[in-house]
PAVOKE-423692 format. One line per 3 residues: number of its first residue (from 1); for each residue z, y, x of C-alpha. Coordinates in nm, 3 decimals. Each point is the difference from the previous one (the first is absolute). Layout:
NUM = Z,Y,X | ...
END
This chain:
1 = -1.716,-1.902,4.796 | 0.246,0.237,-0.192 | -0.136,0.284,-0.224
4 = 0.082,0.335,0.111 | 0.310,0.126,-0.067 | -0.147,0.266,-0.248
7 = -0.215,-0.184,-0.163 | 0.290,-0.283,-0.090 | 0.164,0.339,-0.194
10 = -0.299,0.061,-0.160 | -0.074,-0.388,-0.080 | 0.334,-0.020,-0.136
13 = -0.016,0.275,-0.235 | -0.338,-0.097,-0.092 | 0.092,-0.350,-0.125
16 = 0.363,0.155,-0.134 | -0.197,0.189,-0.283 | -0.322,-0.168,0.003
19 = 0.141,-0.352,-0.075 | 0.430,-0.033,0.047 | 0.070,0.264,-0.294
22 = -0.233,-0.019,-0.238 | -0.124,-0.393,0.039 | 0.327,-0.174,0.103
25 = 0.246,0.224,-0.143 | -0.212,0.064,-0.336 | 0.162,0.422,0.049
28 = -0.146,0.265,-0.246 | -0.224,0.214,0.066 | 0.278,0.313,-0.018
31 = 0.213,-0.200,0.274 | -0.300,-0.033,0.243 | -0.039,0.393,-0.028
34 = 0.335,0.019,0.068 | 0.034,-0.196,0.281 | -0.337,0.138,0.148
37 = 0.159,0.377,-0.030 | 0.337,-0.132,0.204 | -0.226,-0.194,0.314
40 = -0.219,0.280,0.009 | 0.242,0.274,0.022 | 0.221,-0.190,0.275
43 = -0.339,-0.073,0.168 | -0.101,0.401,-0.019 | 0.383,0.044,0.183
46 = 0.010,-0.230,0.237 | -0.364,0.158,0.111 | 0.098,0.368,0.013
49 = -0.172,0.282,-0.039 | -0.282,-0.072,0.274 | 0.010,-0.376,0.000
52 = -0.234,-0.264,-0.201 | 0.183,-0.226,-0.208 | -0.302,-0.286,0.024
55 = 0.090,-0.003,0.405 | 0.425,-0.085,-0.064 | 0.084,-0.322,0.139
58 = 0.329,-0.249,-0.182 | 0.192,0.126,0.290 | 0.001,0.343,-0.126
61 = 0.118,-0.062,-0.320 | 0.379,-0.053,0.151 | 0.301,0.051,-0.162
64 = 0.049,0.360,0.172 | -0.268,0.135,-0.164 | 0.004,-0.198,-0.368
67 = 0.349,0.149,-0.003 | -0.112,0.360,0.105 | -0.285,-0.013,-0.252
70 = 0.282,-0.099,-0.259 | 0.228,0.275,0.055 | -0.331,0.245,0.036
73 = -0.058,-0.098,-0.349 | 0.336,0.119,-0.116 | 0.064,0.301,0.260
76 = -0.356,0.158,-0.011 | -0.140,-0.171,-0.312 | 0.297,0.068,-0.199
79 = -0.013,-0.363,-0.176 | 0.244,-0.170,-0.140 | 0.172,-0.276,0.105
82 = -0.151,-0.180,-0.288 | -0.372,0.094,0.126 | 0.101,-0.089,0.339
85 = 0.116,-0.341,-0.112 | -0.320,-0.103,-0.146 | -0.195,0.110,0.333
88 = 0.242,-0.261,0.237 | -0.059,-0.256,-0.283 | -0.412,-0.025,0.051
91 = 0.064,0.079,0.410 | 0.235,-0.323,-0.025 | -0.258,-0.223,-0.234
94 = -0.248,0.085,0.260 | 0.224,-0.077,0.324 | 0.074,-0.323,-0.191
97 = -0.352,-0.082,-0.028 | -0.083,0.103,0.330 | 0.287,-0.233,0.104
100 = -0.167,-0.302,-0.122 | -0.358,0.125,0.082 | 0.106,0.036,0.386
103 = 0.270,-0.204,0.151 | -0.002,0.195,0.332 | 0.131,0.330,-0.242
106 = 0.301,-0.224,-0.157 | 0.262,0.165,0.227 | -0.097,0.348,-0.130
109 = -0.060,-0.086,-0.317 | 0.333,-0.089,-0.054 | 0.129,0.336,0.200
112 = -0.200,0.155,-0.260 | 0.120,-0.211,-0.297 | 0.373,0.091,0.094
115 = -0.075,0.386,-0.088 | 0.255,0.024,-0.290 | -0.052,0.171,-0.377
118 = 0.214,0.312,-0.036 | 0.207,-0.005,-0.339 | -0.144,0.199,-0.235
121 = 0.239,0.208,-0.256 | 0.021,-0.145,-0.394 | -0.147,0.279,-0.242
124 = 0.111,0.001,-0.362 | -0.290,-0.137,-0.205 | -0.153,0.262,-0.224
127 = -0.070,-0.084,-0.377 | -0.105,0.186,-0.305 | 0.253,-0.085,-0.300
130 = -0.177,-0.100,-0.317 | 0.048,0.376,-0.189 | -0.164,0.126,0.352
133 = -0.292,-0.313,-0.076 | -0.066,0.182,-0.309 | -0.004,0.345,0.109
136 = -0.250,-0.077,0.237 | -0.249,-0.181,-0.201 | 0.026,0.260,-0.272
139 = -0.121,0.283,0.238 | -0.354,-0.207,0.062 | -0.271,0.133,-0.299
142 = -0.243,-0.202,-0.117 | -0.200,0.278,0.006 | -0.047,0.130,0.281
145 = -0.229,-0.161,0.291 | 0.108,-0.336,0.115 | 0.280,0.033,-0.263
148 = -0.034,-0.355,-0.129 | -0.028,-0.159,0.354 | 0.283,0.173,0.131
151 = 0.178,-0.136,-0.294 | -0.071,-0.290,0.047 | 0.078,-0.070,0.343
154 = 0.355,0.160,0.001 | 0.023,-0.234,-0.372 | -0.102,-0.287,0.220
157 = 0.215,0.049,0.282 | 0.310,0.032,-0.192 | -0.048,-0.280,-0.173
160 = -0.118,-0.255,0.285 | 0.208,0.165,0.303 | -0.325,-0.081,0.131
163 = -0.007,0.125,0.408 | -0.242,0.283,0.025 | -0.234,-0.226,0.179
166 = 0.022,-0.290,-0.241 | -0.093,0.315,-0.266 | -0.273,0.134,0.144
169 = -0.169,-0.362,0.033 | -0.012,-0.109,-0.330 | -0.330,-0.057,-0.138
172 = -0.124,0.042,-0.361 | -0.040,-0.387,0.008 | 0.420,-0.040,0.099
175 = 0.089,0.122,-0.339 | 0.031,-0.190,-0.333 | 0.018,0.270,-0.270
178 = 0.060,-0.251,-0.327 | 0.309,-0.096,-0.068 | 0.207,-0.149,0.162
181 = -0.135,0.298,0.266 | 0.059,-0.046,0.380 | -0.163,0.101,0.315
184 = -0.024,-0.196,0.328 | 0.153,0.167,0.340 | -0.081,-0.100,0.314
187 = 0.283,0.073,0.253 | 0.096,-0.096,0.369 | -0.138,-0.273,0.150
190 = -0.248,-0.057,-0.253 | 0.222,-0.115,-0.270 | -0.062,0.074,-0.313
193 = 0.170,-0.003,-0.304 | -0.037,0.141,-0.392 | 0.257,0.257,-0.136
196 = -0.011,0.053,-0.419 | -0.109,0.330,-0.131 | 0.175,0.199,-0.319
199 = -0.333,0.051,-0.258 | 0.064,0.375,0.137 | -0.111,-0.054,0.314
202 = -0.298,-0.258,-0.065 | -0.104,0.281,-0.304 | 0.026,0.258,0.264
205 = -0.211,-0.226,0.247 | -0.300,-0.071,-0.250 | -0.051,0.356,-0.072
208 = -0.010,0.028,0.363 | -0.307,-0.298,0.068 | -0.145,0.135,-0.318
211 = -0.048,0.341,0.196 | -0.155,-0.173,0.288 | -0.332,-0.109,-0.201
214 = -0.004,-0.322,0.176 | -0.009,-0.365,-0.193 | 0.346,-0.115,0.011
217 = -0.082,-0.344,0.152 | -0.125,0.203,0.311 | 0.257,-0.006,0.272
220 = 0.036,0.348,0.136 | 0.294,0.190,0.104 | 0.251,0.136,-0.265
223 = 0.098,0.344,0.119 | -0.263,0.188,0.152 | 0.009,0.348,0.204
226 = -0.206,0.339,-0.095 | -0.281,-0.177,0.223 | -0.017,-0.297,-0.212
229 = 0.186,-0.187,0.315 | 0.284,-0.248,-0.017 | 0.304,0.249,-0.013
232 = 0.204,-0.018,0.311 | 0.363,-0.009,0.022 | 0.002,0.358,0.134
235 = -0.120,0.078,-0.318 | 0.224,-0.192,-0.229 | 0.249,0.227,0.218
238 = -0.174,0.326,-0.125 | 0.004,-0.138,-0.314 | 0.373,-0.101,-0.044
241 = 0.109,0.353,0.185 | -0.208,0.231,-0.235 | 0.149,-0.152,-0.306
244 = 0.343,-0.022,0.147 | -0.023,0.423,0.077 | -0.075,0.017,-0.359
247 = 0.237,-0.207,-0.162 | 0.262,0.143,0.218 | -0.026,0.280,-0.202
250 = 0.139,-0.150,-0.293 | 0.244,-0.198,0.115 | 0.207,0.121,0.309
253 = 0.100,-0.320,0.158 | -0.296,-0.040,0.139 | -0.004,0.309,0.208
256 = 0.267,-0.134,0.220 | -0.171,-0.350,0.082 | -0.258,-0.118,0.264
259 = -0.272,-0.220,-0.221 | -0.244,-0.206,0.186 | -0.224,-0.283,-0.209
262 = 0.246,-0.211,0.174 | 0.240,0.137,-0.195 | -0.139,-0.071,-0.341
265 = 0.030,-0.425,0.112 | 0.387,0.092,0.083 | -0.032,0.129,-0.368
268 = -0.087,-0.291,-0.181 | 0.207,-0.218,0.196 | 0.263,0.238,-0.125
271 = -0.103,0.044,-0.355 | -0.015,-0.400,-0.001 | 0.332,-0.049,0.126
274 = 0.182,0.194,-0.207 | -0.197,-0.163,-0.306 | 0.136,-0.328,0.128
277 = -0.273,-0.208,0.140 | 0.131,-0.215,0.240 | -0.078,0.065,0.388
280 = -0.223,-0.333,0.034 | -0.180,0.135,-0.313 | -0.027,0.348,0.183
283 = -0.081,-0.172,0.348 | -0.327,-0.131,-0.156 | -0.076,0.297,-0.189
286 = 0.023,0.212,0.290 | -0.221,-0.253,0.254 | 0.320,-0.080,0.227
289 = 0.048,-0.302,0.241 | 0.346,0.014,-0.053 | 0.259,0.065,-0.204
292 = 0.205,0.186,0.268 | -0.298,0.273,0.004 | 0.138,0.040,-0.378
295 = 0.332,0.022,0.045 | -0.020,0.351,0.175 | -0.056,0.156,-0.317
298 = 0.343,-0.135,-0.135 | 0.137,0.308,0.233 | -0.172,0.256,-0.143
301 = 0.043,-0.046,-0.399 | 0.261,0.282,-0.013 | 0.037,-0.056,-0.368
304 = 0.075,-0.329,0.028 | 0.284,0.128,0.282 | 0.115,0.242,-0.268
307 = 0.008,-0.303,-0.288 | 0.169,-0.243,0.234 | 0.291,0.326,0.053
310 = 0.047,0.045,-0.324 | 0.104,-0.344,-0.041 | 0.246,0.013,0.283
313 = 0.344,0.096,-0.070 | 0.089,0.338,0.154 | 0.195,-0.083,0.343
316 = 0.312,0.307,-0.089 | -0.021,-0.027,-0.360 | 0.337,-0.174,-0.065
319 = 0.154,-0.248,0.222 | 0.269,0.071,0.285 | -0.053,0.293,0.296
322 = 0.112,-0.127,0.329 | 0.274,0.215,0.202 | -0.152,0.247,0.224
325 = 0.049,-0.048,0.364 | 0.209,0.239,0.100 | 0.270,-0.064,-0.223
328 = 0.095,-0.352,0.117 | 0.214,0.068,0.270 | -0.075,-0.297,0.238
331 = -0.383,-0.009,0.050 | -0.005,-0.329,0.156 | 0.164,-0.169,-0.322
334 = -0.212,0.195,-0.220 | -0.313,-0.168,0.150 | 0.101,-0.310,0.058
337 = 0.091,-0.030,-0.383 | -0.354,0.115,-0.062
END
């Protein structure tokens, strides 16, 4: 006898997160919230206002209404494309799933599967120059509360590029503060790799576990909150933002940009380039697959732009003008010879 129609929904999702995901797939933690957040909101549409989402059937979730929750989430939601992109990304792993789970939802499965991305518009990456480095981490006092871990983690992230979540999840254990000083990051997909430190940043980062009171061959996490928690990456935000305000200050360029802890691994990628590490060498550094992912910051080393001009041999300095148009009498000739 075949289950229910409701309950093979709920069976599906149950073995999509309880086993596909985080068993077969090996996905983080982070991903599994993420696609939880998309299937549940989709679910919560597809229900309505007055409706339970445990009673939907497969059937329901047609490509009529995955479409209309898609363009709710731009219309009404006010997403961007970008957000809305992610959310048809877990809704197709699932469908996929479901596909092999239940042969006799193949045919809509691949209805659902044909739902196409929207394009999303390129934004210029933002970076902080080296000068605006400096500025930044002058404005954070020792002094003052959480002075020396603030330091520190803004010292650290500038010089690993680290992703805010490979930051926040180092542990006191990751580091090795004699020389020659490096710290282990654990990135996407589990990988892991070790990034060098200057003797700055490790001196900054043994003040720091020196402050904690703990032995230093007891694994806890680096950066800790006001609570004595694991700081978040909400707070690494906070952080970054307050000591941007201030710095901005001082130097003016930095009222004009849009600074994210994203932006400070754009930075050393930048920084790196222009000191003439290779992009393999900076592909490793920064925890990418491929080299490709590294190339994007070839486009946005303006100063490199500006070198490569100055090089470049002005196109009207010199050299022979052509005729303007109108004065060759017989247009036709006058483009042919062209």
């Amino acid at each position: 006898m075949k289950p229910p129609k409701t309950s093979t929904l709920a069976h599906a999702l149950h073995g999509f997160f309880t086993d596909y995901l985080p068993q077969q797939r090996a996905l983080s933690p982070h991903t599994l919230q993420s696609y939880r957040d998309s299937l549940k909101l989709l679910l919560q549409f597809a229900a309505g206002k007055s409706g339970d989402p445990s009673q939907l059937t497969v059937e329901q979730l047609n490509v009529e209404r995955i479409t209309g929750f898609l363009q709710g989430l731009e219309s009404n939601q006010h997403n961007r494309v970008g957000t809305r992109n992610v959310r048809l990304s877990a809704i197709h792993s699932f469908f996929r799933y479901l596909g092999r789970q239940c042969p006799e939802c193949l045919e809509q499965t691949q209805h659902i599967l044909s739902i196409p991305f929207k394009r999303t518009a390129t934004r210029q990456i933002e970076h902080l120059d080296f000068d605006e480095i400096q500025a930044v981490l002058k404005v954070v006092s020792l002094d003052q509360k959480n002075g020396c871990r603030d330091l520190a983690l803004l010292s650290l992230m500038f010089n690993t590029g680290a992703r805010v979540s490979e930051i926040i999840g180092v542990q006191t254990t990751d580091l090795r503060l004699l020389a020659p000083c490096n710290v282990l990051l654990r990135g996407k997909g589990r990988k892991e790799r070790i990034c060098p430190l200057w003797s700055e940043t490790a001196t900054l980062l043994q003040k720091l576990i020196e402050q904690h009171g703990q032995p230093p061959t007891q694994s806890h996490p680096l950066f800790l909150n006001d609570h004595g928690g694991r700081l978040t990456r909400f707070g690494v935000r906070l952080i970054l933002n307050k000591y941007i305000t201030k710095a901005a200050q001082r130097q003016a360029s930095l009222k004009n940009k849009r600074i994210h802890p994203h932006s400070i691994r754009h930075s050393t990628a930048v920084h790196l380039l222009r000191s003439g590490v290779d992009l393999s060498t900076i592909a490793h550094w920064l925890g990418h697959v491929s080299v490709n992912t590294t190339n994007k910051y070839l486009s946005v080393d303006l100063e490199a732009k500006r070198e490569a001009l100055a090089k470049m041999k002005p196109l009207l300095k010199g050299g022979r003008r052509s005729k303007k148009w109108h004065q060759e009498p017989n247009l036709i000739a006058w483009l042919t010879a062209l």
